[in-house]
N, C-alpha and C positions, 0 to 999 in steps of 0.2 A: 536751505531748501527754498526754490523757487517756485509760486503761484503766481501764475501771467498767461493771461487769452487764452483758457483754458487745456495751458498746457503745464507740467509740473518737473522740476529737475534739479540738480543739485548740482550748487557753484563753488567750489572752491575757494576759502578764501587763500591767495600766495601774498608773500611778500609782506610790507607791515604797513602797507595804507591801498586801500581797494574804494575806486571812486565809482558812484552809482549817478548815473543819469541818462537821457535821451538822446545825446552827444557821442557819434563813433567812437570818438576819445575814451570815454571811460571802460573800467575793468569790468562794471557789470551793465550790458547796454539795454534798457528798456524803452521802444517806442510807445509811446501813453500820450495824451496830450495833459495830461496829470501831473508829468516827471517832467521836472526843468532839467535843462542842458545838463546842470551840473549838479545834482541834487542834496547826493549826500556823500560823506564817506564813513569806511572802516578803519580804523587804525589800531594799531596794534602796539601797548605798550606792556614789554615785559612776557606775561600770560593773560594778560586782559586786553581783549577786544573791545574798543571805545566807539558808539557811532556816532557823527557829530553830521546836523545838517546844514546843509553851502548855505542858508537862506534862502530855501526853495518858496516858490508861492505857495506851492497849496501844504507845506511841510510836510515833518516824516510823523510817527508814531507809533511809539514800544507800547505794545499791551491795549492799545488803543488811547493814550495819551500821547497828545501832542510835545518834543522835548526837541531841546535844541543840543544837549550832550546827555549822553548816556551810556552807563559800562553796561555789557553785553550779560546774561546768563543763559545759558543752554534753555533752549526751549521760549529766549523770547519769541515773540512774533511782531514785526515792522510790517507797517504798510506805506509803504512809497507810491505815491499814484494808485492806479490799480493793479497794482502787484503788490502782492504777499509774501512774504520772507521769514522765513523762522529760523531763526540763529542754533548750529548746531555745537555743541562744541564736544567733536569728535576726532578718534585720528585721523591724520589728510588719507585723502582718497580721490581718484580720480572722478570727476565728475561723472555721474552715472542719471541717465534719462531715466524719468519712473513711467512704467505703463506704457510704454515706448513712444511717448510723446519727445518731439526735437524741442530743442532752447528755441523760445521764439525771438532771441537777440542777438544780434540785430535782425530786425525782419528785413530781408530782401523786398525791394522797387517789384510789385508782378511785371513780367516779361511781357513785352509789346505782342500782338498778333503780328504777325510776318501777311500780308496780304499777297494773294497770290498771282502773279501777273501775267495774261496769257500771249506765251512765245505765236508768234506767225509760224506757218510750215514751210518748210521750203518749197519753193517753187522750181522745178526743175527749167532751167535755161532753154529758150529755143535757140535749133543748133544757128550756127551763124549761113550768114546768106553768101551766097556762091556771088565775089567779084564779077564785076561784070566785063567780058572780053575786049580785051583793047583792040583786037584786029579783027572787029566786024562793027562797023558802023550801026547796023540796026540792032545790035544789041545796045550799043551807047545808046541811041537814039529811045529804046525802050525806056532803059536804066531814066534818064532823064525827061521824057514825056509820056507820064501815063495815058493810055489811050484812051478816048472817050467810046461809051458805044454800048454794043452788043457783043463787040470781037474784042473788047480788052481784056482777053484770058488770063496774059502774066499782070495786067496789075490787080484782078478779083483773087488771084491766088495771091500777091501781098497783101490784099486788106486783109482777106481771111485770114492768115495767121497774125497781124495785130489783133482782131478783134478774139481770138482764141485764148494769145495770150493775156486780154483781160478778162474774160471768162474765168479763166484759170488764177488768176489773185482773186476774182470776188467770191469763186470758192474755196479758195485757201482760207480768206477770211469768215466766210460761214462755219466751213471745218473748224475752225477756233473757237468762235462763239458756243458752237456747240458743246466744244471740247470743254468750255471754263464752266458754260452749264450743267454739265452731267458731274462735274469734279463735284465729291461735299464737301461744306461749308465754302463754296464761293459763292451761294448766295448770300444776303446781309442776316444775320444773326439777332435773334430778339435778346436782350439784356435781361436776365431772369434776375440780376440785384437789384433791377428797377420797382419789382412787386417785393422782395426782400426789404428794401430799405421803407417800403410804403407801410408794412406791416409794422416793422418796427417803431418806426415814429409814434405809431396809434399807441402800441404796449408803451412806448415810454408818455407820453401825454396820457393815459389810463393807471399811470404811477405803477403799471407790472414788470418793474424796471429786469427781473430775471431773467422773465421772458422774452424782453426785450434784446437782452446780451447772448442769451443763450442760441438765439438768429443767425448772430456773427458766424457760425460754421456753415449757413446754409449759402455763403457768398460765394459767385464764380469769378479765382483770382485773371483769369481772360480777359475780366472787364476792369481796367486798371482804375480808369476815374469812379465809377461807382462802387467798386471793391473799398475805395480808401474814405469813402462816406459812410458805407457798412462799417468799418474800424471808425470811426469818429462817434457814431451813434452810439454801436457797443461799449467802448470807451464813456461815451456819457452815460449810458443807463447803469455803468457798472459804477460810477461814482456818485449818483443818485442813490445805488439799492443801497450803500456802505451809508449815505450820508442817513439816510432814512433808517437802516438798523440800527448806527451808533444815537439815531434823538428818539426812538424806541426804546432802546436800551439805556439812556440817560433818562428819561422818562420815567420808566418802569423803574428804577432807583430810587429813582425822588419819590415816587407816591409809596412804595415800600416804607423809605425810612422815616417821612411825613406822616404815614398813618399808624406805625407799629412799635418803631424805636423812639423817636423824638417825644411823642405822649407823656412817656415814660421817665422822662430826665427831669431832674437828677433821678437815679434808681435809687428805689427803698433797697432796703434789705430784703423787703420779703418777693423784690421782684426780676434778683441778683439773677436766679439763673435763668427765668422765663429770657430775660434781656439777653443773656448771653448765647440762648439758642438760637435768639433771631439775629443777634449779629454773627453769628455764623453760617443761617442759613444767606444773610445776606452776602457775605463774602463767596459761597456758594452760586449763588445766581447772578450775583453782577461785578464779577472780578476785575478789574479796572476802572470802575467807577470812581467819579472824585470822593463821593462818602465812602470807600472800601476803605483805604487806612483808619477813618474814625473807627468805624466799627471794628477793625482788628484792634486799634489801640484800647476801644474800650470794652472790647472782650477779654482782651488782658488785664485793664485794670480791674475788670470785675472777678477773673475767675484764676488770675496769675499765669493763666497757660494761652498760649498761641491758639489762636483761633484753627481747631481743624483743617477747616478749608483753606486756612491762609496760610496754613503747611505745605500741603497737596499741592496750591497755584505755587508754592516755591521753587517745587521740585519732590514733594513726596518725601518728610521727614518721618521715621520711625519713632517710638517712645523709647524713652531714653538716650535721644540724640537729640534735644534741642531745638529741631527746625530751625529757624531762621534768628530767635531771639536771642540776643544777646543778654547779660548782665544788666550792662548800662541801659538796655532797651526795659527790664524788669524792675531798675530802681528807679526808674521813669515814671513806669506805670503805678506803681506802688506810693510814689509821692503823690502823684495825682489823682489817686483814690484816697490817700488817708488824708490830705490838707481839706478837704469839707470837715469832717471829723473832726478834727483837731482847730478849727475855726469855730465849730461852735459846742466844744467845750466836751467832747464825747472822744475824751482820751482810752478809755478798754475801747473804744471801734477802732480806733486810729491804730492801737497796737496789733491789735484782730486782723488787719491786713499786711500788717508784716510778717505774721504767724503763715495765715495762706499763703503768700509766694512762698514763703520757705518749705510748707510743706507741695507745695506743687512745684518748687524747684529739686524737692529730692525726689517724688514721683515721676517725674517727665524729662530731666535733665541728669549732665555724667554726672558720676561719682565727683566729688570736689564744686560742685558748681552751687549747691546749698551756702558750702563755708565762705566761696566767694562773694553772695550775694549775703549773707549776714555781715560777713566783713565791711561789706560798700555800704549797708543800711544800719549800720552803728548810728553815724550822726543823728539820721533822723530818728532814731529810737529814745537818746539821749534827748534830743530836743523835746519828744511827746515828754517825759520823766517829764522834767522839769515842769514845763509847765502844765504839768498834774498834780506833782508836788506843790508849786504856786498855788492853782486853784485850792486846793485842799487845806493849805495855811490862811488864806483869807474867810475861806468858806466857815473853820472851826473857830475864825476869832467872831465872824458875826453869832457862830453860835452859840456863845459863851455869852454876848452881849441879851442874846434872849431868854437865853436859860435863867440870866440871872433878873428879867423881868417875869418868870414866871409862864412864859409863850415855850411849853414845852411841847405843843404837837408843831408847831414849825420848827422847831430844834430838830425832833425826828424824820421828819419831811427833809431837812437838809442832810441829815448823815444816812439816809438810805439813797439820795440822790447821790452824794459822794461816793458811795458804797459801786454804784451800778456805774459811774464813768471815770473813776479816777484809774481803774484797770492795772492798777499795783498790787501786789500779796498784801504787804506791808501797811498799805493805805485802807485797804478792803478787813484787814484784821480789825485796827484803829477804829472804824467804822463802827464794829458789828458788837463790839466791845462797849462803843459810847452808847449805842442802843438800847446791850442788855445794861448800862446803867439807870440810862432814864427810865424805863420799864419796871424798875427796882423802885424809885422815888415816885412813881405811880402804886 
């Protein structure tokens, strides 16, 4: 689907490599001053549509991220120049205009004015003159000497009809002039894009780059050199108003995740879920953002499940289908939440968050998808054990060294401490056991 000079339409993609640029040559042609010759392409391997770009100047960008390759998913959105594209992935169909707007590609050169150029009238011929008689002398003699005088009758009657028939062309040619002046538009025409493009320049130096763009329909395509300075203008204020939303919207990211999330790191526990609603609301409001994947990663690490919104921007997953995460996306997040834990020595937390995915991979994910993610986080489970077990053999040999100096409230102080992180049954029995002994010897 096609967004370009305020018109909308839907392109087909055929074949298994579709080339976008400003160039006759390619398959999808966009005049922009934005879009290099050669821009980008489509290609197609398999079922996946790949867009890869030529090395454009001003480049392409999925989702609003600048990429040099990238596989397609229904409902991306590319912006090439000042044209918008949302990748459909539907069955083919002939392309269909929406709103009865035409493909504005290629635009057509506007057509010259035809200037109107005024024919002379015919002048009807005067008839020819009667030869003059050969067998009378004073006719010759007239023919050849005009008479001077009062009495030259036949030569006042040749002047008169020269000067008649100039009479008769100077007003054929009056008739003319008259005739080109009553025609409309042979007078000279005022250029109404001349007050269009004036206006426009103020909106775009006034930074109302919208308003600016939104001008471009009020241009008269007659006037071809001023017409194609209206498309130049509109063309800039439309990649002004983009460049100005996207450091708005880059902006309005930063100060979010600088005043709300960031504070907050590393998260306590007790501010697990406060965090995880604002990294959702921020996936909400600023979906493309370079901080968007943090925040979805670390709303999975925090709560084991996909971030809402980061569903929704996928494509709108349902519960108990997964959305986008994978497995290997969950023993990710789950290492990277339990390794603080297990660094400093808070083995039941470290296990605590293997417990969650699993219970949020059998609430939110198919049937089997729990067993596969225990299956994959065995190691790290193993790995916590052990070095709880470790902690816990060191721990009870220092505290045999104090019991037997008689320091038995730091004896107690270490097996309730042991009690609360070693996060074993077994270990947590041991504990509560050597408790109630010392308690007895008090």
């Amino acid at each position: 689907m096609v967004s370009f000079q305020g018109a909308e339409f839907a392109f087909e993609l055929r074949g298994d490599t579709v080339r976008i640029g400003s160039a006759p040559t390619n398959g999808l042609v966009l005049r922009d001053p934005g879009v290099s010759q050669e821009h980008a392409e489509v290609k197609r391997t398999g079922s996946v549509w790949r867009l890869v770009d030529l090395e454009s100047a001003n480049g392409t960008r999925v989702n609003g991220l600048y990429v040099n390759k990238q596989d397609l998913k229904d409902g991306d959105a590319i912006s090439v120049g000042g044209a918008k594209l949302t990748f459909r992935d539907e069955p083919a169909s002939a392309p269909i205009p929406i709103s009865g707007a035409a493909a504005p590609a290629p635009i057509p050169a506007p057509a010259p004015v035809q200037a109107w150029t005024p024919q002379p009238l015919p002048v009807e011929a005067a008839p020819p003159r009667r030869a003059p008689s050969r067998d009378r002398d004073d006719d010759r003699d007239r023919h050849r000497r005009p008479r001077r005088g009062g009495g030259g009758g036949g030569g006042g009657s040749g002047g008169g009809g020269w000067m008649a028939g100039v009479l008769l062309a100077l007003l054929a040619g009056a008739v003319v002039v008259i005739a080109a002046m009553a025609l409309p538009g042979a007078e000279k025409s005022v250029d109404p894009n001349v007050e269009v493009l004036r206006v426009m320049r103020e909106l775009v130096a006034a930074g109302r780059y919208a308003e600016a763009a939104a001008l471009e329909e009020k241009g008269n395509p007659q006037f071809g050199d001023t017409q194609k300075e209206i498309w130049k203008v509109a063309a800039e204020a439309r990649r002004k108003l983009e460049s100005s939303r996207e450091e708005k919207f880059v902006g309005g990211g930063d100060s979010f995740w600088n005043e709300k999330i960031a504070p907050r790191m590393p998260v306590p526990e007790s501010d697990v879920r406060e965090v995880a609603r604002l990294c959702d609301e921020f996936c909400k409001e600023f979906p493309g953002h370079p901080k968007a994947d943090e925040a979805e990663i670390l709303h999975l690490q925090l709560t084991g499940e996909a971030s809402p919104a980061w569903q929704k921007a996928k494509g709108g997953s349902q519960p108990g289908q997964g959305g986008y995460v994978s497995v290997s996306d969950l023993i990710f997040a789950a290492e990277n939440r339990a390794i603080p834990f297990l660094n400093s020595g808070d083995f039941a937390a470290a296990f605590r968050v293997y417990d969650m995915y699993a219970d949020a991979c059998a609430r939110v994910h198919p049937q089997g998808f729990v067993e596969k993610f225990r299956d994959e986080s065995k190691p790290a489970r193993t790995l916590i054990e052990k070095r709880s077990r470790n902690f816990f053999e060191k721990m009870e040999e220092r505290a045999m060294t104090l019991e037997d100096a008689k320091r038995l409230d730091e004896v107690e102080r270490m097996y309730r401490e042991a009690r609360d992180r070693c996060g074993l049954p077994d270990l947590r029995q041991r504990c509560e056991a050597e408790l109630d002994r010392l308690r007895g010897r008090r």
